[in-house]
N, C-alpha and C positions, 0 to 999 in steps of 0.2 A: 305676371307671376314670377316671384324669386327663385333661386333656385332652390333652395330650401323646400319649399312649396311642389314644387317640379317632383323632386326626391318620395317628399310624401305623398302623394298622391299616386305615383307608379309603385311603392312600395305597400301604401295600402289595397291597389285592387289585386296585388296577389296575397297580400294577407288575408283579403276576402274568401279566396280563388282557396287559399289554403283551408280555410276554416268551414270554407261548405264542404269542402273533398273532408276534412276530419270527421265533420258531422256525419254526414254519409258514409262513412266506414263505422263509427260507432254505432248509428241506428242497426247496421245490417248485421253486425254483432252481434247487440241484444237480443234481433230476430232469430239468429242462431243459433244461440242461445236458448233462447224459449223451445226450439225446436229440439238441440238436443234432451235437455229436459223430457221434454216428451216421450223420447226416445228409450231415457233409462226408466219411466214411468213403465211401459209397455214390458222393458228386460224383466220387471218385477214382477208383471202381473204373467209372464208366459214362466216365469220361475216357479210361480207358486201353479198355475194351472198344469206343469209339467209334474211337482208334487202329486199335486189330488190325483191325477191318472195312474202315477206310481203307488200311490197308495188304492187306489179301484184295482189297481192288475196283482197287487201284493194280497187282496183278496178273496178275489178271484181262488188263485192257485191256493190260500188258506180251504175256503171252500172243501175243495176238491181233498185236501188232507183229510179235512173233517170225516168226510166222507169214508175216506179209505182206511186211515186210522184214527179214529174218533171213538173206539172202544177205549186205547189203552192211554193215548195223548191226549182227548177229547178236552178237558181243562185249560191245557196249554196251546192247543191251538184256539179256543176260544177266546184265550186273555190274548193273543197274537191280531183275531182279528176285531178286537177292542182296542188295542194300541192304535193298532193302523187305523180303525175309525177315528182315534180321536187326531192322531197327524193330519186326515186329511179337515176333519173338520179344524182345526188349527190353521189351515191353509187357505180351509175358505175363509175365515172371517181376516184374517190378514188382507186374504183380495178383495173384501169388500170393503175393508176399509180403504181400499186406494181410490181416486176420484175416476168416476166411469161416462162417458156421455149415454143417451137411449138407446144407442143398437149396444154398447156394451154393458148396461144392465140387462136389455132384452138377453143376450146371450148366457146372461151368467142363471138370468131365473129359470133359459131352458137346461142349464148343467143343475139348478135343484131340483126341477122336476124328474129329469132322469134320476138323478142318484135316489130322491125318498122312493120313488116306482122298485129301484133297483133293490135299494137295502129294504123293503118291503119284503119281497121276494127270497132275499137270500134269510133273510129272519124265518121266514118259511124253512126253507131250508137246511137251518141250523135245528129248528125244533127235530124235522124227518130223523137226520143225522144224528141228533143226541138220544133220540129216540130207537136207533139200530134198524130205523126203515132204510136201509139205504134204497132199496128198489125205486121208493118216492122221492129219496131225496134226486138220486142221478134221473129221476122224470123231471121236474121241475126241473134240473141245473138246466139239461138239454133240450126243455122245454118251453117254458115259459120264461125263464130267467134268460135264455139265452137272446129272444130281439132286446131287452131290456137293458142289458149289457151291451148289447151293441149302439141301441140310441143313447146311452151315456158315453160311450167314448166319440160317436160323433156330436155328440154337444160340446163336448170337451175339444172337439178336433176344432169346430167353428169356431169356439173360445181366442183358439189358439191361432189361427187361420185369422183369427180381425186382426189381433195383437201382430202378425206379422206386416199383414197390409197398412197398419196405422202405420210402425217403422217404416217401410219402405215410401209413403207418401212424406212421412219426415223427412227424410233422407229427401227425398225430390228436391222438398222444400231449400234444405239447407243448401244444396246445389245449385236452383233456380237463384239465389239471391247470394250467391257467390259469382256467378256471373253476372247476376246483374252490380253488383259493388264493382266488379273488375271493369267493365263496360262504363259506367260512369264515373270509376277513379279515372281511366283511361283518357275521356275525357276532358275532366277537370285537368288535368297533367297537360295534356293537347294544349285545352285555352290559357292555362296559367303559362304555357311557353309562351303561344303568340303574341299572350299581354304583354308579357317580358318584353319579347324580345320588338316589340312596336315600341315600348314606353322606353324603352332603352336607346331604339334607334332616335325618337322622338327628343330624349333628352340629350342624346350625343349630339343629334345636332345641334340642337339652340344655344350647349357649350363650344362645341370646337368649333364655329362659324365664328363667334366672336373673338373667344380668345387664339383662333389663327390670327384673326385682325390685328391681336394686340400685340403677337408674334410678329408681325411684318412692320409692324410702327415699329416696336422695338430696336427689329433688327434694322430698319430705316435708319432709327436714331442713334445705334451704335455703330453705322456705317454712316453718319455724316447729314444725314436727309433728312432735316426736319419737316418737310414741308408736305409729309404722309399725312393724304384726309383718312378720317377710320368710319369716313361712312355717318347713316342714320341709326346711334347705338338704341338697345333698346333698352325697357327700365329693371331687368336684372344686374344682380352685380356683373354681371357680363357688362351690361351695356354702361353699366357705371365706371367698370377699369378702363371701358374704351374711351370715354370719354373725361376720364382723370389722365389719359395716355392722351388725346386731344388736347386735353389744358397744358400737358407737359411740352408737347410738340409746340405748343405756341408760344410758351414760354420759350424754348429754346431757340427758336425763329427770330425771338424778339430779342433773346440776349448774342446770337449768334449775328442778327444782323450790325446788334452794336460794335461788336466785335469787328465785324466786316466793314461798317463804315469807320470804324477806327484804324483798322490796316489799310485801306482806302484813304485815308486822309496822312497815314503813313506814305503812300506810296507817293502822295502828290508833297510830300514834303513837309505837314504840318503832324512832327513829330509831338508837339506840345496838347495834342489834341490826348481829352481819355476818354471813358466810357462812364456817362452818369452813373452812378451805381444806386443813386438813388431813387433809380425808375425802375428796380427788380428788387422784387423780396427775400429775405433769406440767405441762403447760400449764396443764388447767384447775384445778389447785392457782394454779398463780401469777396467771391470771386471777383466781380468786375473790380471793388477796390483794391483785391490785392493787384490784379490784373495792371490799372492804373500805377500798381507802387514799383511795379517790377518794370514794366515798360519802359521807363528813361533811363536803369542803367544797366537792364538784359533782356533787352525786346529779340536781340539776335537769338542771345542763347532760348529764352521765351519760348521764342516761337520752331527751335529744333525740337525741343523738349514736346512740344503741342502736336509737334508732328509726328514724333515716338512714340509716344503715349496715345495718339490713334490710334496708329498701327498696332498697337497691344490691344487697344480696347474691341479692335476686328476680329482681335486672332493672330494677326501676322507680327511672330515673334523674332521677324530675318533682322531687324534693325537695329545695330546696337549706339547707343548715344556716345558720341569719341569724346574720348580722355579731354577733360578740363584742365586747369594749374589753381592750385591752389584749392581755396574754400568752395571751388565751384567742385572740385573734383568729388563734394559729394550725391551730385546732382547723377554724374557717372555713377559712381557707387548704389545711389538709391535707382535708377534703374538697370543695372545690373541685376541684383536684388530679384528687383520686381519682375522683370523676365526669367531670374531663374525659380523664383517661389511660382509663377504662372506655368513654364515650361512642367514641372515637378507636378505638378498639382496635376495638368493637364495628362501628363504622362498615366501617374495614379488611377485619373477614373477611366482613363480608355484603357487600364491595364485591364480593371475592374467586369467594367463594360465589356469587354472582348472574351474576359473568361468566365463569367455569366452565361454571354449569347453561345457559347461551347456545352454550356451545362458542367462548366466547374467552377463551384461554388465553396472552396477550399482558399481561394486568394487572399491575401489581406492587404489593404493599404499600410504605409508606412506611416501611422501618424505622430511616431517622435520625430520625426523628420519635419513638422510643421507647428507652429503656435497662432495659436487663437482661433479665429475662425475656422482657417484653412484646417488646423487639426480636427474641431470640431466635425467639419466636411468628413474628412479621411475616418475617424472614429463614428459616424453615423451610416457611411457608407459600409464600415468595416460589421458594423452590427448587422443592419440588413445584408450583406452576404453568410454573416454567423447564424443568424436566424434561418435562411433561406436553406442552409446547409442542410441543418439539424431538422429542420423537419422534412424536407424532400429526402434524407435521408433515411429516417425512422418510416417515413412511408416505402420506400424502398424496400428497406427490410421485410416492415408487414409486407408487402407483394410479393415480395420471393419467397415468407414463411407461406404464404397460403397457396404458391404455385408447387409448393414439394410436400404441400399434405400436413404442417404446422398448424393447425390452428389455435394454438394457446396462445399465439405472438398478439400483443396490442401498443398502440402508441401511447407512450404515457408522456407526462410533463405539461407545463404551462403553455399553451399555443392561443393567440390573438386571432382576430377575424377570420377570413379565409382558411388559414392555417388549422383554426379551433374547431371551424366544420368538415375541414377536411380530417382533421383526429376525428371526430366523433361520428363522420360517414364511416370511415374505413371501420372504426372499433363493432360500429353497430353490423357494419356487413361481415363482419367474423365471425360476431355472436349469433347472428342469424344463421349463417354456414354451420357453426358449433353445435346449435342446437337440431338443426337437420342433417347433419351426419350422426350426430350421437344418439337421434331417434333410430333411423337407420340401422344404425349398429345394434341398438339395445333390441331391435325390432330382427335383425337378422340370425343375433344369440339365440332368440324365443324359438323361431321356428326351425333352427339348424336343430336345438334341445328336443324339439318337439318332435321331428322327424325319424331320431335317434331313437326316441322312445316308441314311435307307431311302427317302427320298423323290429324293434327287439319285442314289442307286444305279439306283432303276428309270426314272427318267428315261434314263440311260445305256442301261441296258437293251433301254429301250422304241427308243430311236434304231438300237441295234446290229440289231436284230429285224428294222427295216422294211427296214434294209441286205440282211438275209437273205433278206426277203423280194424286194425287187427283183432279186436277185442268181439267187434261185431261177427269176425268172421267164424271165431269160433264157435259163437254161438250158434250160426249156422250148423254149421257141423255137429252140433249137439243135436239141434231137432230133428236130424234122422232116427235120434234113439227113442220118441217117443210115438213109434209108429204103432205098439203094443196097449198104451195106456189112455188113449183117448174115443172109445167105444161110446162111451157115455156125452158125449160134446155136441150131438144133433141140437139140445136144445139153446145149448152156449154160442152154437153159431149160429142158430138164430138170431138170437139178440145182439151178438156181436155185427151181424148184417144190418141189424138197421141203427146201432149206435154210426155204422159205414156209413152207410146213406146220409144222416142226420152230418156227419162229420163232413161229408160232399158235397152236402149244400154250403153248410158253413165256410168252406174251403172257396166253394167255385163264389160266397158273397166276399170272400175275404179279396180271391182275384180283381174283382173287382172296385172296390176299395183301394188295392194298390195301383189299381190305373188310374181313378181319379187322384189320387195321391202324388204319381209320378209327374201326370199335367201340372197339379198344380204347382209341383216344387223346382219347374223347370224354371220358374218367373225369381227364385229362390238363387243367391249365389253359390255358385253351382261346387265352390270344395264344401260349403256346410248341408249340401243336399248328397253328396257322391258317397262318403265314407260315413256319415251316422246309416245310411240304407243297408249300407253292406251288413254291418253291424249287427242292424234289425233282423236281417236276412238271417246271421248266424243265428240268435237268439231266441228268434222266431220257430228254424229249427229245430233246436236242443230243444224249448217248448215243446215242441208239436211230440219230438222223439219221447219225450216225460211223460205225453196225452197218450200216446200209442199205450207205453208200457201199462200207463193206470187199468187205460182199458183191459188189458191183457191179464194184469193181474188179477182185475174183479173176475175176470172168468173161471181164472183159475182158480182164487177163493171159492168159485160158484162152485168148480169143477172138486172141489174137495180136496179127498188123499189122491184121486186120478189127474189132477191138474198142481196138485208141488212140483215136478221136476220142470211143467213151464211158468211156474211162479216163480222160481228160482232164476230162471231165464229172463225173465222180464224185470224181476229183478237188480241183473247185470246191465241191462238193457237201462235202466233209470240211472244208476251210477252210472253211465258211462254217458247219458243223457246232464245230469249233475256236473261231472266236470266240465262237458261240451259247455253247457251255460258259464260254470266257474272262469273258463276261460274268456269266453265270449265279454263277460262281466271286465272283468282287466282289460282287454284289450280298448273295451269302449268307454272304462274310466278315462283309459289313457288318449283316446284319440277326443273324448268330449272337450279337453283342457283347448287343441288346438285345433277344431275340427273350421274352425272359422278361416284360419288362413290355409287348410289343400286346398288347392285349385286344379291340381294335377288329376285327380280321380272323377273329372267330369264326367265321364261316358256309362259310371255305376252306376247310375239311377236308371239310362235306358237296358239297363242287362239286368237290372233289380227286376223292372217289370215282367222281362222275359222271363228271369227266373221265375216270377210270381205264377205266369201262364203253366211255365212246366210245370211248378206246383201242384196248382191244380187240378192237372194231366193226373199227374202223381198219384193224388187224391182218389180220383174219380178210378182210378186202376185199381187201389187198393179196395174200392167199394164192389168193385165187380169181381174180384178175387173173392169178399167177403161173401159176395151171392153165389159163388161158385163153391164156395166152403159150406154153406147152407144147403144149397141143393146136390151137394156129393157128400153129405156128413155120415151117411150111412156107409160109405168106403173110406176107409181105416185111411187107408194110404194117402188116397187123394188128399184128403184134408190134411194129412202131416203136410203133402205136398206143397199146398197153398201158404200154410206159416211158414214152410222154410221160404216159400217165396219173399214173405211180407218182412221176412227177416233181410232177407238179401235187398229188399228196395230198400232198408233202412242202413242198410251197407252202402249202395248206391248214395246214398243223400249223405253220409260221411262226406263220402270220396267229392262229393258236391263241394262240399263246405269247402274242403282241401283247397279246391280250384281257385272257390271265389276269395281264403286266404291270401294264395298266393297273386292272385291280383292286387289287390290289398298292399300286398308287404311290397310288389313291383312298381303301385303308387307312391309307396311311402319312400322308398330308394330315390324315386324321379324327385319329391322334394326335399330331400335330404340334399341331392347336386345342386339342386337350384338355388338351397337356401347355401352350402358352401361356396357356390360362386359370387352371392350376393355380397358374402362375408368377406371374401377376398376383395371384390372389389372398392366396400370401404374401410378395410384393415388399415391401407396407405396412409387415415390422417388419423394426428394426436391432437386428443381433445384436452381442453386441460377440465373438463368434469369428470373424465372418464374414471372410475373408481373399481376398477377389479371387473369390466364388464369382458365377457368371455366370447372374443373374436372369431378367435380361430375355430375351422369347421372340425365338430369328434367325427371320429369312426365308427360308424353305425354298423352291429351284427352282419354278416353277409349271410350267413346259415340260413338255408329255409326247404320247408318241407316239398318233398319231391310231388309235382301236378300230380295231380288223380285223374281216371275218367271222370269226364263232365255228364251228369244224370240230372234229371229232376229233381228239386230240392221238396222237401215235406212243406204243410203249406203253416203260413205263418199264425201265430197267438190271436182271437179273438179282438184281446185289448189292444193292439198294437196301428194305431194307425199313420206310419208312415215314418217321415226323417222328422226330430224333432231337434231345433237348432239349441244345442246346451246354454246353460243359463249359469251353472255352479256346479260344483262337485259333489255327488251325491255318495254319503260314505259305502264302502265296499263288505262291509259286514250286514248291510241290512237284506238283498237280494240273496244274496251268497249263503247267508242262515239258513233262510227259509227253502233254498235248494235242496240243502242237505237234509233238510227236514220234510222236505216233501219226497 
C-alpha cells in the first residue's frame, strides 16, 4: 500500500468516527426538541386551565354581589357574570383545541361536568337573587352550591396537576438524553483519539524506518561510502526512494571505483590511463570525460580541488584551496565563493533555526545577500517565519483578550491548514464563551430587575397592612358603643351561628386541601412553589376578611334601623378588606413575572401549611364565639362582647399578614444579593453583542413594615387551590374592579 493510500484510510476512519459522533448529536437534538415542544404545549394548556378557574373564582364572588346588592346593581352584575362566562368558555374551547392524549381528555370532561352541575346551580341562584329571595338564594350558595364548587376546582386542580407532571417527565426526558449524548460523544472523542493516534504511530513508522534509511545512504554518500546496503525496500514510495538511493549507490561504486582504479594506475605510473566514460550514463559519463580532459594537465591541481570540495560537501568549511598564478587563480576564487556563499547560507538558517526553537519568530533572513536558489531558500524560509509570526501572534492576543474578560477579540485574516483550524477553533471558542456569558448577564439583569420589584411590592404591601391594621382597631373601639342597640339580635345570632358552623366545616375542608396541596408541591421547584403560597395566603385572607364582612352586613340589613351603626362597621371592614386584596393583587402581578427563578423562599410552603392549620384553629374559634353569641343573645352585653371579640381576631389576622409580608420582603432582599453578586461576577467581560443590557446591581427599597404579632391567619377562598405556577400576565383591572364592586 502507498502512502497515499496509508493517508486515506487513517483519515477516513476518523471521518467515520466524526460523522457517527455528528449523527448522534443531531438525532438527540431533535429528541429534545420534540420534548421541548411538549413542554410549551403543556405552558398553554395550564394558561388557559389557570383562566377558566380565574374566571370560576371571578363568579363566585359576582354571585355573592348579586346577592347582597342585586336590588340596585342587579343588571350590571348580571352582564359581569356573562362576560366572565363567556371568557371562560373562550378558554375552554382554545384548550380543546390543543392535542390531548386519554387521561387528558378524561380530565378535561371531568372539568365539564363539574362546571354544567355548577352553572346549573348558580342559574338557580341568580333566578332566588333576582327575585329578592335572598334567604334561598344564600341556602343554595352555602348549600348545595357549595360541594359543587368545590369538585370544579378540584377538577381543575387535577387538570392542572397532569399538565404539571407531563412537564416534569419532559424535563426527565430532556436530561436523560443529554446525558446519554455526553456519554457517547465522550466516547466517540475516546475512540476517534486512539484511532488517531494508532493510525498515526502506524503510519510514522512505515515512513521514518525507510526514509531514516535513506537518510544514512545519504549521509554515507555525502561522507564518501558508497558501499551502504538500504536493506529489503518495500513497494511504497518509501521503498521506491530507497531503492533509486540503491541504484544511486551503485552507480557511484561503479564511477568511484573507476575513479580509484585510475588513480591506482596513477600511482603505478601509468598516467596515460583514463576512465571509460563510456560505461556511465549521463552526468557521470561527462564527468568521467571531463575528468579524463583535466587529468594530463591538472591531475595535481584536480585532485586538491576533489579534496576541497569534500570537505565542503561534509560540512567541513576549515579548508581553504591556496592561491593559484594565473588562470588557475580562479579555481581559488570559485571556492572561496563557494565556502563563503555555504558559510552565509549556513549561518542564516541556524540564525533562524535557533530563534524559532526560542519562540522568536520576528527574525528574517537576509535574502539580498544571496541569488538564485539560495535567495529562494532565504525568502521561503523568511515566509514561514512571517507566517508563523502573524498567526501565533493573533492567537496570542485572542488569549490574553479572553484571559482579562475581552470577548469581542477574533482572529481574522487568510490562514492555511493548521493555522486555518487553529483561527476557526479559537473564534468558535469565543463565541461559545460570548454567547454563555451574555446569557448570563441577560439572565442576571432579569432577576436583579425582578428582585427590585418583589422587594418595593411588599414594602407597599407591608405599609397597606399596618393601615388595616389601625383601621381595624378603631373599629374595635367602636363596638363598645353598640351595647344599647342590639336587643333585637337573638334571632340574627342565630343564623349567624350556623352560617359559623357551615363556614368551619368549609374552613377545616379547606385545611385540608392545603395539606394535600403542600405534599404535592414539594415535588415542585421549590422558588415557584414558596412565594405564589404566600400570596395565596394574603389573598386568601383579604377574601375570607370580604366573607366575614358580607356576612355581617346581611345581618345587619336583617337587623334593620337596630343593626346601621354595625353595617357601617362592616362596612369599613370590606374597604379595608378591598385594599388588603388591592394590594395583595400588585404584589402578586409583580412576583408571577419572576416567581420561577426565587429559590431563596423555600421554607414558605411548609409555614403556609402551618398557617393553613392556625387557620382553621381560627375558624373553628370564631364558630364557638358564634354559639356563644347564640346561647347569651339574651345579655345585651355579652353579645357586644363576642363581636368586639370577632373584631379583634380580625385585627389579629392583619397583624398575621404583616408577619408573613415581612418574610416575604426578607426573601426578596436575599435575592436581590444573590442576583447582585451574580452580576458582578460576570460584569468583568465585554461582549461585542452586548447592546444596552443593564449589568450593574439597583438599589432595592430598604423600607419595610415593622413585624406584627404572629396570630392565626382567617382561612383561605373556597376556589383557591394551592401555588399555581404563572403562565402570563393577567391584567390588573379585571380582579381589582370587581373588588371594589364587591
Amino acid at each position: 500500500m502507498n502512502v497515499g493510500s496509508k493517508l486515506g484510510v487513517g483519515f477516513g476512519i476518523l471521518l467515520v468516527l466524526l460523522i457517527g459522533s455528528s449523527s448522534l448529536a443531531l438525532y438527540q437534538a431533535s429528541a429534545i426538541g420534540r420534548q421541548v415542544a411538549e413542554i410549551e404545549s403543556n405552558g398553554k394548556k395550564l394558561s388557559l386551565l389557570t383562566t377558566m378557574r380565574g374566571s370560576n373564582f371571578q363568579n363566585e364572588r359576582n354571585l355573592r354581589d348579586l346577592i347582597l346588592d342585586g336590588t340596585d346593581n342587579g343588571p350590571l352584575i348580571l352582564e359581569r357574570i356573562q362576560k366572565t362566562r363567556a371568557g371562560y368558555a373562550e378558554a375552554r374551547a382554545a384548550l380543546d383545541a390543543l392535542p390531548s392524549n386519554a387521561e387528558g381528555k378524561q380530565a378535561l370532561q371531568a372539568i365539564a361536568d363539574a362546571q354544567a352541575a355548577s352553572v346549573a346551580t348558580h342559574n338557580r341562584i341568580i333566578e332566588h337573587a333576582t327575585a329578592n329571595d335572598d334567604t334561598a338564594a344564600i341556602g343554595l350558595l352555602y348549600g348545595e352550591a357549595e360541594p359543587l364548587m368545590d369538585a370544579r376546582a378540584v377538577a381543575l386542580q387535577a387538570a392542572v396537576s397532569l399538565q404539571e407532571r407531563r412537564n416534569a417527565e419532559s424535563a426527565a426526558m430532556i436530561d436523560a438524553s443529554i446525558r446519554t449524548s455526553r456519554t457517547l460523544l465522550i466516547g466517540f472523542a475516546l475512540l476517534a483519539l486512539v484511532a488517531g493516534g494508532l493510525l498515526a504511530w502506524l503510519i510514522t513508522r512505515s515512513l521514518v524506518g525507510p526514509l531514516r534509511r535513506a537518510m544514512d545512504v545519504s549521509r554515507a554518500i555525502a561522507d564518501g561510502r558508497f558501499d551502504t546496503s538500504v536493506g529489503r525496500p518495500s513497494r511504497d514510495e518509501t521503498g521506491q526512494l530507497l531503492a533509486s538511493m540503491d541504484q544511486m549507490g551503485a552507480r557511484l561504486r561503479s564511477f568511484s571505483a573507476a575513479q580509484q582504479d585510475m588513480a591506482h594506475r596513477h600511482d603505478l605510473g601509468e598516467l596515460a590511463y583514463r576512465i571509460d566514460a563510456s560505461a556511465f550514463p549521463g552526468d557521470f559519463g561527462r564527468i568521467a570525460a571531463g575528468t579524463n580532459a583535466l587529468v594530463g594537465s591538472s591531475i595535481a591541481l584536480t585532485q586538491k580541488i576533489i579534496d576541497v570540495v569534500r570537505n565542503y560537501a561534509v560540512g567541513d568549511l576549515a579548508e581553504d584551496l591556496e592561491a593559484l598564478p594565473g588562470d588557475k587563480a580562479r579555481f581559488t576564487e570559485a571556492m572561496a565563493i563557494t565556502k563563503q556563499n555555504l558559510a552565509a547560507i549556513n549561518g542564516q538558517i541556524h540564525r533562524l533555526a535557533s530563534a524559532a526553537a526560542a519562540g522568536d519568530f520576528s527574525q528574517r533572513g537576509d535574502a539580498g545577500a544571496f541569488d538564485h536558489e539560495f535567495k529562494v531558500m532565504i525568502e521561503r524560509l523568511n515566509t514561514m517565519m512571517q507566517i508563523s509570526d502573524e498567526n501565533l501572534r493573533q492567537l496570542s492576543e485572542l488569549l490574553k483578550a479572553i484571559a482579562s474578560g475581552d470577548l469581542t477579540v477574533r482572529m481574522e485574516g487568510e490562514f492555511q491548514g493548521v493555522f486555518a483550524r487553529m483561527r476557526d477553533d479559537a473564534n468558535t471558542t469565543v463565541g461559545q464563551l460570548t454567547g454563555i456569558i451574555g446569557s448570563i448577564q441577560v439572565a442576571a439583569g432579569s432577576i436583579n430587575t425582578a428582585a427590585v420589584e418583589i422587594a418595593s411590592g411588599n414594602n407597599d404591601l407591608s405599609r397597606r397592612t399596618e393601615q388595616q391594621a389601625a383601621n381595624l382597631e378603631e373599629t374595635a373601639a367602636s363596638m363598645e358603643e353598640l351595647t344599647s342597640t342590639v336587643r333585637q339580635n337573638a334571632e340574627h345570632a342565630r343564623q349567624a351561628n350556623q352560617l359559623a358552623i357551615g363556614a368551619g366545616a368549609v374552613a377545616s375542608e379547606g385545611g385540608q386541601v392545603v395539606q394535600d396541596v403542600v405534599v404535592t408541591m414539594r415535588g415542585i421547584e421549590a422558588s415557584s412553589k414558596k412565594i405564589a403560597d404566600i400570596i395565596t395566603v394574603i389573598d386568601g385572607i383579604a377574601f375570607q376578611t370580604n366573607i366575614l364582612a358580607l356576612n355581617a352586613a346581611v345581618e345587619a340589613a336583617r337587623a334593620g334601623e337596630q343593626g346601621r351603626g354595625f353595617a357601617v362597621v362592616a362596612s369599613e371592614v370590606r374597604t379595608l378588606a378591598q385594599r388588603s386584596a388591592g394590594a395583595a393583587k400588585e404584589i402578586k402581578e409583580l412576583i408571577e413575572d419572576s416567581v420561577d427563578k426565587v429559590a431563596i423562599g423555600a421554607s414558605l410552603v411548609d409555614k403556609a401549611g402551618v398557617t393553613m392549620t392556625e387557620i382553621v384553629t381560627s375558624v373553628q374559634k370564631v364558630t364557638d364565639i358564634m354559639a356563644e353569641i347564640s346561647s347569651a343573645s339574651q345579655e345585651q352585653s355579652a353579645g357586644i362582647e363576642q363581636v368586639s371579640q370577632t373584631v379583634v381576631q380580625l385585627d389579629e389576622t392583619t397583624q398575621q399578614n404583616a408577619a408573613l409580608v415581612e418574610e416575604a420582603t426578607a426573601a426578596a432582599r436575599s435575592m436581590e444579593e444573590q442576583a447582585m453578586a451574580l452580576t458582578g461576577a460576570v460584569a468583568r467581560f465585554r461582549l461585542a453583542t452586548q447592546s444596552g443590557v443593564q449589568t450593574q446591581p439597583m438599589a432595592a427599597p430598604r423600607g419595610a413594615a415593622s413585624p406584627l404579632t404572629s396570630m392565626p391567619a382567617a382561612a383561605k377562598p373556597r376556589s383557591g387551590s394551592g401555588t399555581v405556577t404563572p403562565l402570563r400576565q393577567v391584567p390588573a383591572a379585571t380582579v381589582d374592579g370587581d373588588w371594589r364592586e364587591f
